[in-house]
C-alpha positions as a Markdown table, in Angstrom:
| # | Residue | x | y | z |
|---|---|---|---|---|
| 1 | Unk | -22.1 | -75.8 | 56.8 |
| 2 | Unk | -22.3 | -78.5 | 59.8 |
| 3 | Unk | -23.3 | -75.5 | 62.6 |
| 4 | Unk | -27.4 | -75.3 | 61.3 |
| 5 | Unk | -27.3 | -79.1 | 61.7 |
| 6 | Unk | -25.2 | -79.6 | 64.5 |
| 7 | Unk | -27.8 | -76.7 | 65.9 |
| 8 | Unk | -30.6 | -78.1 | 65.1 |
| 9 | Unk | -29.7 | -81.1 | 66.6 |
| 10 | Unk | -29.2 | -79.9 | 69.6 |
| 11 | Unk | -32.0 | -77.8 | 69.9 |
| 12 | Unk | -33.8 | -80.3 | 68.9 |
| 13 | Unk | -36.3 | -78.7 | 65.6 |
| 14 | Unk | -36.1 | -79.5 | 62.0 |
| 15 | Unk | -35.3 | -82.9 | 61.3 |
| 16 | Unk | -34.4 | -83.6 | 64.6 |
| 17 | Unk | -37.1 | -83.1 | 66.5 |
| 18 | Unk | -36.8 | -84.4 | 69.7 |
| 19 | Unk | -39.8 | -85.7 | 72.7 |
| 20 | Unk | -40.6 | -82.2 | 74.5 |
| 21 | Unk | -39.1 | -83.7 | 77.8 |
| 22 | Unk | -35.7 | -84.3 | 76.1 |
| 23 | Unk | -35.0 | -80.9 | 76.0 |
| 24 | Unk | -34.9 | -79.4 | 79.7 |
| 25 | Unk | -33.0 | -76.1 | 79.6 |
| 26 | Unk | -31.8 | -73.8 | 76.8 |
| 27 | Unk | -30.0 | -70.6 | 76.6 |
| 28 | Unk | -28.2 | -68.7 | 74.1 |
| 29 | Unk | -26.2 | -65.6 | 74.0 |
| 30 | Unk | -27.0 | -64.3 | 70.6 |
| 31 | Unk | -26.5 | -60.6 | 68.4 |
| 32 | Unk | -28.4 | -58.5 | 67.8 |
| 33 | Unk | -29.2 | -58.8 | 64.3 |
| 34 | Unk | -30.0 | -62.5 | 64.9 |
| 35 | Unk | -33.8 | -63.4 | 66.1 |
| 36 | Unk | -33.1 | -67.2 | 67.1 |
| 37 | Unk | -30.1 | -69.2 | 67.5 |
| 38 | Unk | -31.1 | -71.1 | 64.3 |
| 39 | Unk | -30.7 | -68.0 | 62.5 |
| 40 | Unk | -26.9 | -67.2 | 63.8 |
| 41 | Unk | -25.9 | -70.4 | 63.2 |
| 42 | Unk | -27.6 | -70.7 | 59.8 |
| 43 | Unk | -25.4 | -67.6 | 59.1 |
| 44 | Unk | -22.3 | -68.7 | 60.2 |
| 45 | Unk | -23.0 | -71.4 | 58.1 |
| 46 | Unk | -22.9 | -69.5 | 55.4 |
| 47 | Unk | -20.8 | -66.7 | 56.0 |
| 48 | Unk | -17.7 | -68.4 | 58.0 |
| 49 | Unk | -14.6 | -68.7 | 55.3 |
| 50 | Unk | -15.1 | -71.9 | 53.0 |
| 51 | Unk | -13.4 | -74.6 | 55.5 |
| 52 | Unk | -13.0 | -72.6 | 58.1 |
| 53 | Unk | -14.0 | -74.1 | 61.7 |
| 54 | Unk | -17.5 | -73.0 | 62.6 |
| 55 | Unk | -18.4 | -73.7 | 66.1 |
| 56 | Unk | -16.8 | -75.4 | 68.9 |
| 57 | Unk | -18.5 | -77.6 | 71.6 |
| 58 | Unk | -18.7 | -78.1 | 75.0 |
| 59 | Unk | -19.9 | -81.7 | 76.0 |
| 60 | Unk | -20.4 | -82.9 | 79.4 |
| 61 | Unk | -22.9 | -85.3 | 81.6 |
| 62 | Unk | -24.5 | -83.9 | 84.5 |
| 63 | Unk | -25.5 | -85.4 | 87.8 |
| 64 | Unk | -28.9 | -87.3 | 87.6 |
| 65 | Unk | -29.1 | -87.2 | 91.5 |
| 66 | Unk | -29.4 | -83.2 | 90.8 |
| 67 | Unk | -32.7 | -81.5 | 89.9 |
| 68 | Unk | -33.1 | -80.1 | 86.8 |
| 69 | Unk | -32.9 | -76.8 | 88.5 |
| 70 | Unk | -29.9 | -77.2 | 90.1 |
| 71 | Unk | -28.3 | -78.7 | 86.9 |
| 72 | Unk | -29.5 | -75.8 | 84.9 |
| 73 | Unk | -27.2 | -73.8 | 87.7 |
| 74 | Unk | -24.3 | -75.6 | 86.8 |
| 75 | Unk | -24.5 | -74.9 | 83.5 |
| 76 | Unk | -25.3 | -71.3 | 84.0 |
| 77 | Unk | -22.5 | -71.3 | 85.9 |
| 78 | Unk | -20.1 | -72.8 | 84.1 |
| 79 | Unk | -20.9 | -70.4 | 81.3 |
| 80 | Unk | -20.5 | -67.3 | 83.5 |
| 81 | Unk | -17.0 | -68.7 | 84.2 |
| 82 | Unk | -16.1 | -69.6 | 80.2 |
| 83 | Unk | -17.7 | -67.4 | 77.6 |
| 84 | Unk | -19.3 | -64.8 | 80.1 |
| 85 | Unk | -20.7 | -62.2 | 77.5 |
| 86 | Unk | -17.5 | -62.6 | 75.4 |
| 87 | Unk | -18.9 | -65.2 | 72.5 |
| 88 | Unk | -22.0 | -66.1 | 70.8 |
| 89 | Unk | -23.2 | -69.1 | 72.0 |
| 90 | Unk | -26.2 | -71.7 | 72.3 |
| 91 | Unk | -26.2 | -74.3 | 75.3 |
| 92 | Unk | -29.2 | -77.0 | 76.0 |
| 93 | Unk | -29.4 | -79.8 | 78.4 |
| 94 | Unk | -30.9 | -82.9 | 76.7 |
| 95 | Unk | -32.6 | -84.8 | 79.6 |
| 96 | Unk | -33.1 | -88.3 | 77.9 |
| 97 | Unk | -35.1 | -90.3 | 80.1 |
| 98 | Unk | -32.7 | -94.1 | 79.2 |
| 99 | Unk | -29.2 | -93.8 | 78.0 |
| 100 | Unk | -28.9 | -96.8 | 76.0 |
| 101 | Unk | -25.5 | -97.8 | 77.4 |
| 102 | Unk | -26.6 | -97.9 | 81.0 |
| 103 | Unk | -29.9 | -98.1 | 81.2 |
| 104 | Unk | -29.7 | -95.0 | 83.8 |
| 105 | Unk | -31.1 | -91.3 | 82.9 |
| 106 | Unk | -28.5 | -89.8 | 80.5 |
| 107 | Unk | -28.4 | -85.8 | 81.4 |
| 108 | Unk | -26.0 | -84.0 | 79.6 |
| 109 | Unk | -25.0 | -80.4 | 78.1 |
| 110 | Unk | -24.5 | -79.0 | 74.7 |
| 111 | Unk | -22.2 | -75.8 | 74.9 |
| 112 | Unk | -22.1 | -74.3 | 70.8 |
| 113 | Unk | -20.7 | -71.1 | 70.3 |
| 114 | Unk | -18.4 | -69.6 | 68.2 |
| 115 | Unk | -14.4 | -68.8 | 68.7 |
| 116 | Unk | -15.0 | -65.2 | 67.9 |
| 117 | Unk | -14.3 | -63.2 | 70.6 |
| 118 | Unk | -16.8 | -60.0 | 71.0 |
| 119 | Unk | -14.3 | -56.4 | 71.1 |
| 120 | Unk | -17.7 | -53.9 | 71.3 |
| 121 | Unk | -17.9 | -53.5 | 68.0 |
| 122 | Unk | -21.2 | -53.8 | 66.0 |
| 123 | Unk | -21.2 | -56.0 | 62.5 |
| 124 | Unk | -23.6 | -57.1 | 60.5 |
| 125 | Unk | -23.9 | -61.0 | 60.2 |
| 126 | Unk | -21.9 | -60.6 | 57.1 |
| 127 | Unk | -19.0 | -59.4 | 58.3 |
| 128 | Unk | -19.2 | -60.9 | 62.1 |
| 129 | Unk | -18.0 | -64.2 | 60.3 |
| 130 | Unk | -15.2 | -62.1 | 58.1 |
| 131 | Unk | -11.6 | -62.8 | 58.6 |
| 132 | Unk | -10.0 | -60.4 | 60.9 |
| 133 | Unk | -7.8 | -57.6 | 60.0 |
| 134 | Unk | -6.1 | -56.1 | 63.0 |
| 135 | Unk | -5.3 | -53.1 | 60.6 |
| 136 | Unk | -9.1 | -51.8 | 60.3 |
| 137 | Unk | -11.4 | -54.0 | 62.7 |
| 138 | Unk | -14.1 | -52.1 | 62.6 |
| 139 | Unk | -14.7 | -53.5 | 58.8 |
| 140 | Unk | -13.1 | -57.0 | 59.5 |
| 141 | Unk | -14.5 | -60.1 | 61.5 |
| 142 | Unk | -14.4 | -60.4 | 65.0 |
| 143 | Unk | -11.0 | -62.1 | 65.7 |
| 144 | Unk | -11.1 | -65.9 | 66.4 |
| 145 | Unk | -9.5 | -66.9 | 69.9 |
| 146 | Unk | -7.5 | -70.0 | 69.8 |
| 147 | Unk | -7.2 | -70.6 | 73.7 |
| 148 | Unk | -9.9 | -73.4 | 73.3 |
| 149 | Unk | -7.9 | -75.5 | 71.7 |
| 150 | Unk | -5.0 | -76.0 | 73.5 |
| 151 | Unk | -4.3 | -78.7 | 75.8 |
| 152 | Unk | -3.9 | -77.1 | 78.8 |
| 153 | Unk | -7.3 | -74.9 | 78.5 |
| 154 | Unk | -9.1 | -78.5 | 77.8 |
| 155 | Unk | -7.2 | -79.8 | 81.1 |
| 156 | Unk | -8.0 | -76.4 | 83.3 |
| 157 | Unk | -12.0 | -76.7 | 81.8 |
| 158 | Unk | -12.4 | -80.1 | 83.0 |
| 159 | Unk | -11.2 | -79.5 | 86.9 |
| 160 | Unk | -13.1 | -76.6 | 86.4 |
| 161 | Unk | -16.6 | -78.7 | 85.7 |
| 162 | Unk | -15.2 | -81.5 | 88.4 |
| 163 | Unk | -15.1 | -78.8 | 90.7 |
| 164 | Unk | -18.2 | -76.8 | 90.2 |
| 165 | Unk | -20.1 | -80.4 | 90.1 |
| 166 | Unk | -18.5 | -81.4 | 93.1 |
| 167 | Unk | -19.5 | -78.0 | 95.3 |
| 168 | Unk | -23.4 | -79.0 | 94.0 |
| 169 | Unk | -22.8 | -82.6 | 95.2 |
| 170 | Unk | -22.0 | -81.0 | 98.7 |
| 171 | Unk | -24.7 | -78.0 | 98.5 |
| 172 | Unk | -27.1 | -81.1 | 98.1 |
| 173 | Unk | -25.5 | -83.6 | 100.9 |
| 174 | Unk | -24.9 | -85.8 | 97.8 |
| 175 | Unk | -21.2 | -87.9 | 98.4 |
């Protein structure tokens, strides 16, 4: 089960506590059966198939000339544009005040959320992490979407962020 920790981590509770200003923006898109993004993530922890991929991640540095505001736009942005209301997810921007490679501020985004695609249909968090049967859906997992891991998606997410960074740059007369 590496989604609770990798969760945890970036949410930064448990063991991982992090300084209060570290964490600057957090936003989840969650079910209904699940009161806090620990708890989904503790469940698909437990429930996804026995080494079976749990999560995928979205990773990316943010401007430091931007506000946090306008950062947190970016991000809200960019996940209008990728998992809309289509997957569970968690995102947080970590807003370390000295990365230790550059000695600069080190603003970045943690996207979490799982490759199940949402079809309208209500499960449990028992059978959300199921395998899917397109024979009888309604008592099978939501299906798993591989599009994420292809090449090409990788290549049109990234001009995608360059981009949408880029338009904030010029919003803000930043070169």
């Amino acid at each position: 089960g590496k989604a609770l920790a990798h969760s945890s981590y970036i949410q930064g509770i448990d063991k991982y506590q992090k300084k209060e200003n570290e964490i600057g923006y957090m936003t989840s898109h969650l079910p209904k059966w699940s009161e806090s993004s620990k708890k989904f993530w503790e469940s698909c922890s437990t429930y996804e198939r026995k080494n079976g991929r749990e999560y995928r991640e979205f990773r990316f540095s943010l401007p430091n000339e931007l506000s946090l505001e306008e950062n947190t736009k970016i991000v809200d942005e960019f996940l209008d544009k990728t998992l809309g209301k289509n997957f569970y997810y968690t995102a947080v921007i970590h807003d370390k005040e000295i990365s230790s490679f550059s000695g600069k501020q080190n603003t970045h985004c943690h996207i979490m959320f799982s490759e199940r695609q949402l079809d309208g249909i209500e499960r449990n968090e028992k059978t959300f992490f199921k395998r899917y049967n397109s024979n009888n859906p309604q008592l099978s997992g939501a299906k798993k979407i591989e599009d994420f891991k292809t090449k090409d998606k990788l290549l049109e997410l990234r001009k995608y962020t360059e981009v949408l960074i880029n338009d904030y740059y010029k919003k803000n007369n930043l070169d």
